[in-house]
N, C-alpha and C positions, 0 to 999 in steps of 0.2 A: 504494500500500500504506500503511495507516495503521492504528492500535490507537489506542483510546481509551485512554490513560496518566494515572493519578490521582501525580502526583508525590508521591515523598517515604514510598510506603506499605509467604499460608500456603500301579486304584489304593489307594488305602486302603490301609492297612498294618497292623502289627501291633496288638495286642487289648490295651490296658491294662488293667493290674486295677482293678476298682473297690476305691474306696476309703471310708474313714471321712467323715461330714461335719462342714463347721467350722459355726459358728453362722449366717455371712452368707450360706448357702445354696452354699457353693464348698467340693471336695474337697480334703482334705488326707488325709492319713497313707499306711501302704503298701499293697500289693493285697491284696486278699481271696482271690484265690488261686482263686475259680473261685464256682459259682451256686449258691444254695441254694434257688430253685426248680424245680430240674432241666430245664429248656430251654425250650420253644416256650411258648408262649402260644394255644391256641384263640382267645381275643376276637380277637389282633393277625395270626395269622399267621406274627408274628417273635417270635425271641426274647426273653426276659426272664427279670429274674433279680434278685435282692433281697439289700441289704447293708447293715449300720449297725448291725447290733445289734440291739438291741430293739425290739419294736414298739413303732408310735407311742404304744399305750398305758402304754406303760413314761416314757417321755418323750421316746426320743432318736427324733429321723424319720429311717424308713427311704430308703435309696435305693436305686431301681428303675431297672435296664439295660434301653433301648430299642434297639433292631438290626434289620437285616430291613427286612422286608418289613411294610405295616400293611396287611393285606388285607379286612379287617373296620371295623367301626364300634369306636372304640377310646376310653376317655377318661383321660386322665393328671391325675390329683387333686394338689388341693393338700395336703392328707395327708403326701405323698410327697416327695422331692428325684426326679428322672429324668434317668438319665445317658445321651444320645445315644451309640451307639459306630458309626462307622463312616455309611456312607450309607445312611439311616432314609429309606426313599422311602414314600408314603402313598399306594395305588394308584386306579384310578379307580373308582369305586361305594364306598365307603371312607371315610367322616366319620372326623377324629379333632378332639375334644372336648381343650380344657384350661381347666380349673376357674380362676376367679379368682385368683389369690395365689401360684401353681404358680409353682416352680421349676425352669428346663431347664438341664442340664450339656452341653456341650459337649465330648464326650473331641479331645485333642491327638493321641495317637498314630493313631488310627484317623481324624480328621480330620474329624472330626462335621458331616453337614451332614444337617436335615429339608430334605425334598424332598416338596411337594404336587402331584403331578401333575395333570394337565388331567385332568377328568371326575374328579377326587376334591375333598372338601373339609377345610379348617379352621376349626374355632369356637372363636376364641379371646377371650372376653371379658373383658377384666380390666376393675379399675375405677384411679380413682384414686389410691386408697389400699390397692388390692390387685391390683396390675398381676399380669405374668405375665414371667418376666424369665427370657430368654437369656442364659446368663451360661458365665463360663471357668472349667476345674476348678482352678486353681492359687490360692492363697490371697491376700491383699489387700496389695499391695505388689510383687508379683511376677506381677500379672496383665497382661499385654500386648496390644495388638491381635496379629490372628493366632494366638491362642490353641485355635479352632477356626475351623472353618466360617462357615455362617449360615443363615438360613431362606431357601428358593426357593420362590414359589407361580408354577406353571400354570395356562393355560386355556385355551380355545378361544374364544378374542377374535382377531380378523383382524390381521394383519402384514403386513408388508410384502415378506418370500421369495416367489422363485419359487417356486410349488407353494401360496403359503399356510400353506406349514410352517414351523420352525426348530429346533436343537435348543440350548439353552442356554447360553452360556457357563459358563466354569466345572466343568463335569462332563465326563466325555470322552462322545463321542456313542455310543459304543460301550454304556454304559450304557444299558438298556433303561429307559421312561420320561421320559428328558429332552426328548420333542417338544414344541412348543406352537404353538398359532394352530389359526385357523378361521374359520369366518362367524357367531359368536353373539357382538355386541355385548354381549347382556344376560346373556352368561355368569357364573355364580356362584362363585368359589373359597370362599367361606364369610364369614366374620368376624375382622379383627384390630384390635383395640381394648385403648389399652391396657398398649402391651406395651414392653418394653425389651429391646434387642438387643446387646451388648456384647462386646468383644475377640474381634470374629470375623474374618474375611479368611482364613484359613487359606493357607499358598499351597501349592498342590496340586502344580505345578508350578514351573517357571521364568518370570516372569513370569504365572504363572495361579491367579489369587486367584480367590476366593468374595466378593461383595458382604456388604452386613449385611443386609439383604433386596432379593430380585431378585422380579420382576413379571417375569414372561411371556407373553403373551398372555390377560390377564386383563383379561375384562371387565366391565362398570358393574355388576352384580349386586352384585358382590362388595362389603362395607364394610369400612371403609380408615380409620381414624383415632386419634390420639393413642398415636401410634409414637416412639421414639428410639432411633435407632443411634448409640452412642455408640465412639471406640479401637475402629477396625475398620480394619486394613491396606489394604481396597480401597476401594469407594463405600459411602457410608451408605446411598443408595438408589440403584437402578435400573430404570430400566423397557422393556422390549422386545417394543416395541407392545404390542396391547391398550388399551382406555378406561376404564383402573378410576381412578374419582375417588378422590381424597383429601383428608383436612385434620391439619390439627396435623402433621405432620412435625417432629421433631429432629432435628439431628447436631450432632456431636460430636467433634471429633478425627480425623476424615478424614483417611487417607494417601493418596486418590485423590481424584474427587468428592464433591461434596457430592451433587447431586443430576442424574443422569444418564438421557440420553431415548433410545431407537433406535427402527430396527425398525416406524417406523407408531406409534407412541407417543400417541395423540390424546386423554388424559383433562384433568380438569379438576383443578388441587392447590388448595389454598388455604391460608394458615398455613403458612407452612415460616421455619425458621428453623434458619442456619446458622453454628457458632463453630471455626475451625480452631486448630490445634495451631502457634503461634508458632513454635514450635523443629523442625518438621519440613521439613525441604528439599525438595521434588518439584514435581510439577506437578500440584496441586491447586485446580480448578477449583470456583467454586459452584455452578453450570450448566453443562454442558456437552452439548451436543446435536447429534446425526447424525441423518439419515435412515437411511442404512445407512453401511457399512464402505466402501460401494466411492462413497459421493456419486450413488448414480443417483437418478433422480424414479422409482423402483420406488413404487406405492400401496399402501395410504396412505401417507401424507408424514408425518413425523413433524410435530407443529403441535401442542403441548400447550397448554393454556388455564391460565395461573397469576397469580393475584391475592395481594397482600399476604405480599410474602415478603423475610425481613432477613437479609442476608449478611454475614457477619464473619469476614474474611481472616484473614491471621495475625499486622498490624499492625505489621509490619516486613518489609523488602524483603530477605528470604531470598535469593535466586535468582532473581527477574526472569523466574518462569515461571508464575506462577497470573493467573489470570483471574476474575473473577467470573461472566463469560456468556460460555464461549465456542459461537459457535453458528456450526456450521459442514458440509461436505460435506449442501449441498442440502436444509437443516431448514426447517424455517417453524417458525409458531406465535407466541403470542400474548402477553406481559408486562406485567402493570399493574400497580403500585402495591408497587415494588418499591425497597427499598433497600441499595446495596451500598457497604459501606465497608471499608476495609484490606488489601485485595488489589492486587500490581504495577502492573496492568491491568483496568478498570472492565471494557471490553467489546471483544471483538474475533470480527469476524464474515470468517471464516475463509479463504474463497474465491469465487467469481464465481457458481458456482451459486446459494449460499447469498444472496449479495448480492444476483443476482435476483430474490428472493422478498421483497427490499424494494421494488427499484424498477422491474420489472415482471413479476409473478408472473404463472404462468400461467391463462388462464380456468379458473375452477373450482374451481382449486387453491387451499391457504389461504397467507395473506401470513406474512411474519415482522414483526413489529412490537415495540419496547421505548416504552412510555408510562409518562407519571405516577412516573417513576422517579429516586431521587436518586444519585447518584455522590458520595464521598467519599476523600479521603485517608485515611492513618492517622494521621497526625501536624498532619491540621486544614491544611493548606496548597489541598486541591483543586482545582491547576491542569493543565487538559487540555494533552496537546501530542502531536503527530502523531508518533510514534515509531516503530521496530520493533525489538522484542526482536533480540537478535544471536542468533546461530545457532551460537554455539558455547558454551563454558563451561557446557553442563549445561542450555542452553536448550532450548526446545519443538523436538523435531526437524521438525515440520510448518510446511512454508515457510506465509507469508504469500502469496497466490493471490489476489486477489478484486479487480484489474485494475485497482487505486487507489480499491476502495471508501472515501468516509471517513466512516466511523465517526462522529468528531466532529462533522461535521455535519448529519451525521442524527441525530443524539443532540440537537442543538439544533433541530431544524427546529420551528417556529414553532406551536402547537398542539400538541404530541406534551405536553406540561408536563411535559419532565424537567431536571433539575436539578443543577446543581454546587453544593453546602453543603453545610456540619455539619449533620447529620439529628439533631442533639443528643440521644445515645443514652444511658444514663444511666450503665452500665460493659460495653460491649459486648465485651471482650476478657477480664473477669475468668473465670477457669476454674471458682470456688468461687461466687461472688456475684454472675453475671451479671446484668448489668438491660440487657436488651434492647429493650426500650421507649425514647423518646422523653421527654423530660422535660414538650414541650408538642407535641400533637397533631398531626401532619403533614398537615391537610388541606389546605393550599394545591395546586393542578393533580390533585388525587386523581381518580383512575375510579372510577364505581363499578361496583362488580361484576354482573353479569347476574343478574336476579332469575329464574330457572329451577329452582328449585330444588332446586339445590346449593350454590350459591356465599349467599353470606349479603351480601346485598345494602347492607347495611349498613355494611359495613365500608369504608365513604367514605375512606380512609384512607392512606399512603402507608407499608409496612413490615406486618409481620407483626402488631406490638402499636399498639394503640390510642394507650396514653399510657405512662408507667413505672409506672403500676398496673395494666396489664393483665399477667396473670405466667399465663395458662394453660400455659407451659412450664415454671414453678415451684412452680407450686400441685402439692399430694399431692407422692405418692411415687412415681409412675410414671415421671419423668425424673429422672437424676443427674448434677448437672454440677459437674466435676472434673478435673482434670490428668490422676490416675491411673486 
């Protein structure tokens, strides 16, 4: 038993009133007391209902109650503020459209969660300078992860369940809608681009949170890029099965995952970049990856394909329970050009199954592999040593299994070019003025990425950014990075 150790290193309920809007697109004042467009909505299906005042052409922007059921083709303007109440499901034959710039509320009481079911879609376009942002009704200072819900998209992209089916985490199954999986690779859930997703996690239950967006069985059709979840109780992302590529991923203050695989999971990321919340205790992984829950070689294998992506723990050893990669119960899949620094434990690959898939994977099946990747401390010391987490004081309750896999030296094996150094990152832990980049180019032992086109071949590179002037996480206003 060994861990790769960097020494010295992150239902529904009651109907709130709608309220007034503040300026930064979040509600404040007291209820309105009930709907002044008198109920349903023909275009949606579900209900809706208008508050703020005056119309926009008076000056102040209206806000618009979203509820129900969206049974129709449905489009939410930026015009408008729209306040999710309750669980907003978007049913199959069912496009719903949000306009550039558009502002979504997420109500607390009712526990706001959009839910895009398999065989419906989302077109959410925003741009750089006019994303489309998920946001908490409470005003700015008093916003918190857990504030609401978060976005769920389906689809009928292949899993790994018995039957081919599943039904969500998150939502009780009991809820009609929450299925997902199938046989269409090229399945389409729509368009997100774009978008900020913030202070969601909601917990619905006892220990049963809402991701900041979950992937379901969503496949390659769909487009997938220039996302941030930011202060989100659960995972910033997660994915359960399905092969929907992606690029640009954020996060942001993750009280769970950063970024999370299940289920047959087999897409392609690229660009992901991860900065955790110093001050929070748990067990907060940057990766963490299963086949399923129960560790079987159930097909597909979970085996995601990710190039260029920068992890940033919490840069102090909280709890001696996060991980940067934990990959474990029977995953595979594939790592390049990957930097992880200030987390307890660089990488720990979890038990024997999972270990298999290094060192003799089965015919057919895909390998697990970590290349091109650098390991760092938090405090600039970066020395490996063969440890295990103890198993008590709040530690990971999941023993160490994997029949004296060591980690460490498959971490070194000769060819793999991963690395123990300062990846010289320029402020990888500021919350306000992150510089995630490198100050000088990390292309020593770099992969390069498949020129298939998706992956951008180009990016010879070790980390998410090029150098400390690549800031596509900085650049515009579509990501905010912040404490609060």
């Amino acid at each position: 038993m060994s861990l790769l150790r960097i020494s010295s290193a992150l239902v529904l309920s009651s109907v709130l009133g709608l309220a007034a809007c503040s300026d930064d697109g979040n509600l404040s004042g007291s209820s309105s007391g009930g709907s002044s467009s008198g109920g349903a909505s023909s275009s949606s299906g579900g209900a809706s209902s208008s508050s703020g005042g005056a119309s926009s052409s008076g000056g102040a922007v209206v806000t618009e109650e979203v509820s129900g059921d969206i049974t129709a083709d449905r489009t939410l303007t930026a015009n408008k503020r729209w306040l999710l109440k309750g669980l907003v499901s978007v049913k199959p034959g069912a496009t719903l459209t949000i306009e550039k710039g558009t502002t979504i509320i997420g109500d607390t009481t009712t526990k706001a969660i959009l839910l895009v079911e398999a065989g419906a879609k989302i077109m959410a376009q925003g741009t750089a300078d006019e994303p489309i942002v998920f946001t908490s009704p409470a005003a700015p200072g008093v916003r918190r992860a857990g504030d609401w819900g978060g976005l769920v998209v389906l689809g009928n992209a292949p899993v790994n369940f018995t039957g081919g089916k599943g039904n969500i985490e998150g939502i009780l199954k009991t809820v009609k809608g929450t299925e997902y999986g199938g046989t269409n690779a090229d399945d389409s859930s729509g368009v997100l681009s774009y978008i900020r997703i913030e202070y969601s996690g909601i917990l619905l239950s006892p220990d049963n949170e809402v991701n900041g967006l979950t992937f379901g069985g969503v496949g390659r059709g769909t487009k997938v890029d220039h996302i941030q979840v930011r202060h989100t109780l659960d995972d910033c992302f997660e994915f359960f099965g399905g092969n929907v590529d992606a690029k640009y991923l954020a996060c942001q203050y993750n009280e769970d995952d950063g970024f999370d695989f299940d289920n047959g999971f087999q897409g392609r990321l690229q660009f992901l970049v991860l900065q955790q919340d110093p001050k929070h205790a748990g067990e907060d992984n940057g990766f963490e990856s299963d086949n399923d829950a129960q560790g079987s070689a159930n097909q597909p294998m979970t085996a995601p394909q990710v190039y260029n992506a920068t992890l940033i723990g919490k840069g102090t050893p909280v709890d001696n329970v996060q991980y940067g990669m934990l990959l474990r119960k029977n995953t595979r899949g594939s790592y390049a050009n990957i930097v992880v620094t200030g987390f307890d434990a660089a990488l720990d690959v979890r038990d024997a199954a999972t270990a298999a898939g290094v060192t003799a994977p089965e015919v057919g099946m895909p390998a697990l592999s970590v290349k091109s990747t650098i390991f760092w401390s938090s405090h600039g010391q970066g020395v490996l040593e063969n440890i295990a987490f103890p198993e008590t004081g709040g530690a990971s309750p999941d023993k160490d299994n994997d029949n004296g896999f060591d980690e460490v030296g498959w971490f070194k094996t000769p060819g793999f070019n991963n690395f123990v150094k300062d990846p010289g990152l320029k402020a990888p832990f500021d919350a306000k003025a992150a510089g995630f980049g490198p100050n000088t180019s990390l292309t020593e032992g770099a992969s390069t990425p498949p020129a298939d086109g998706f992956f951008d071949a180009s990016a010879t590179y070790i980390g998410a950014f090029k150098d400390a002037n690549d800031n596509w996480a900085t650049a515009g206003k579509w990501a905010v990075w912040d404490a609060e």
